[in-house]
Wavefront OBJ file of the C-alpha trace (Angstrom):
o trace
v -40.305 -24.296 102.869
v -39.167 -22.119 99.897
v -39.310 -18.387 99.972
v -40.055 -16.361 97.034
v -39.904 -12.783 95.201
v -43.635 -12.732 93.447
v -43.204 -8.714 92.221
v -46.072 -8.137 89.948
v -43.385 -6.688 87.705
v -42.416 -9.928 87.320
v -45.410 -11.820 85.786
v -45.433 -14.288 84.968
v -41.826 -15.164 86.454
v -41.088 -15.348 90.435
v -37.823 -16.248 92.005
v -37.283 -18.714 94.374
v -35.008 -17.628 97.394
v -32.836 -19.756 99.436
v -30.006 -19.659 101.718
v -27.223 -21.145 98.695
v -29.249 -20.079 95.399
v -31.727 -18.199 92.948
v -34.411 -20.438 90.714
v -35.976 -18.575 88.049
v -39.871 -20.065 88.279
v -42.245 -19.721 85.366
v -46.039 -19.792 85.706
v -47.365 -21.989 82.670
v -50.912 -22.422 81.344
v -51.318 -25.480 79.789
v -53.633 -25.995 76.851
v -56.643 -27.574 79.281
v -56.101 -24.145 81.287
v -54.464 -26.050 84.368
v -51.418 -23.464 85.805
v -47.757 -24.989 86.662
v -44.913 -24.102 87.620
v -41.322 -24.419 85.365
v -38.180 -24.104 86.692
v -35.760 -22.099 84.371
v -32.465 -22.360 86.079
v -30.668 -21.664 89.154
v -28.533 -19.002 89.459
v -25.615 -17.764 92.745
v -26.493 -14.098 92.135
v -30.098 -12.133 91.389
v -28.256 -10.008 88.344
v -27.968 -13.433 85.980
v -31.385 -14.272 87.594
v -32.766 -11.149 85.984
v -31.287 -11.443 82.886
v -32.783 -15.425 82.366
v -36.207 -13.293 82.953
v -35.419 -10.953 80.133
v -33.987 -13.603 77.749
v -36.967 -15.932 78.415
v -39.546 -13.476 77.964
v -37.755 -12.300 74.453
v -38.143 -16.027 73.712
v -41.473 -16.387 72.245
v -40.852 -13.283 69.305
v -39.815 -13.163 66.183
v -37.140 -10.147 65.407
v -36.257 -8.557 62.400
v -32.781 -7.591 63.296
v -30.152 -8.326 66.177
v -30.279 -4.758 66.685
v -34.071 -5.103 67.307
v -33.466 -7.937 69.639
v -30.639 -6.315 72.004
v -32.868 -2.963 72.187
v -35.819 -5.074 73.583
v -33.278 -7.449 75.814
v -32.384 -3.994 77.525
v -34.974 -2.634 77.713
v -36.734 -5.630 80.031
v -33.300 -6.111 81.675
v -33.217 -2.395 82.673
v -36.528 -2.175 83.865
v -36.462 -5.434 86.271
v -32.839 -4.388 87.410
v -34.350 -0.892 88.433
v -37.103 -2.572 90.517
v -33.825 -3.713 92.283
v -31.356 -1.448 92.068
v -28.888 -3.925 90.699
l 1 2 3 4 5 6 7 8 9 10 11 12 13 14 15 16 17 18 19 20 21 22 23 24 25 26 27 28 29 30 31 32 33 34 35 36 37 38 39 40 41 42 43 44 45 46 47 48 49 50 51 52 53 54 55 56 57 58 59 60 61 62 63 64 65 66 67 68 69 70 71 72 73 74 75 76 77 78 79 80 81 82 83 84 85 86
């Protein structure tokens, strides 16, 4: 049975834990309300877990310069690394 990291920090993202591996899960709404999971990616180390997290939850905004974008990627990377201490 799968463990796995469920921080509220992380919300709507969890990360499944194994003995070889880190999955990057995504809770989904659909349109008819039902909840699912997604699987992002699988990842050998939490640090490149953390960043999918960050990139992922940039995903769904529109920026008005790279500069904008790589301020707001740090800023979400920082603050989940911290809960860690990576």
């Amino acid at each position: 049975m799968p463990n796995f990291i469920t921080d509220p920090q992380l919300d709507p993202y969890m990360i499944q834990i194994d003995e070889s591996n880190y999955a990057v899960v995504k809770n989904v709404t659909a349109d008819s309300g039902k909840v699912y999971q997604q699987t992002l990616g699988f990842f050998s180390k939490l640090g490149p877990a953390i960043r999918k997290i960050a990139k992922d939850d940039l995903s769904g905004k529109s920026y008005s310069s790279l500069a904008e974008y790589v301020t707001e990627f740090n800023k979400i990377e920082e603050r989940l690394s911290n809960i860690v201490n990576l």
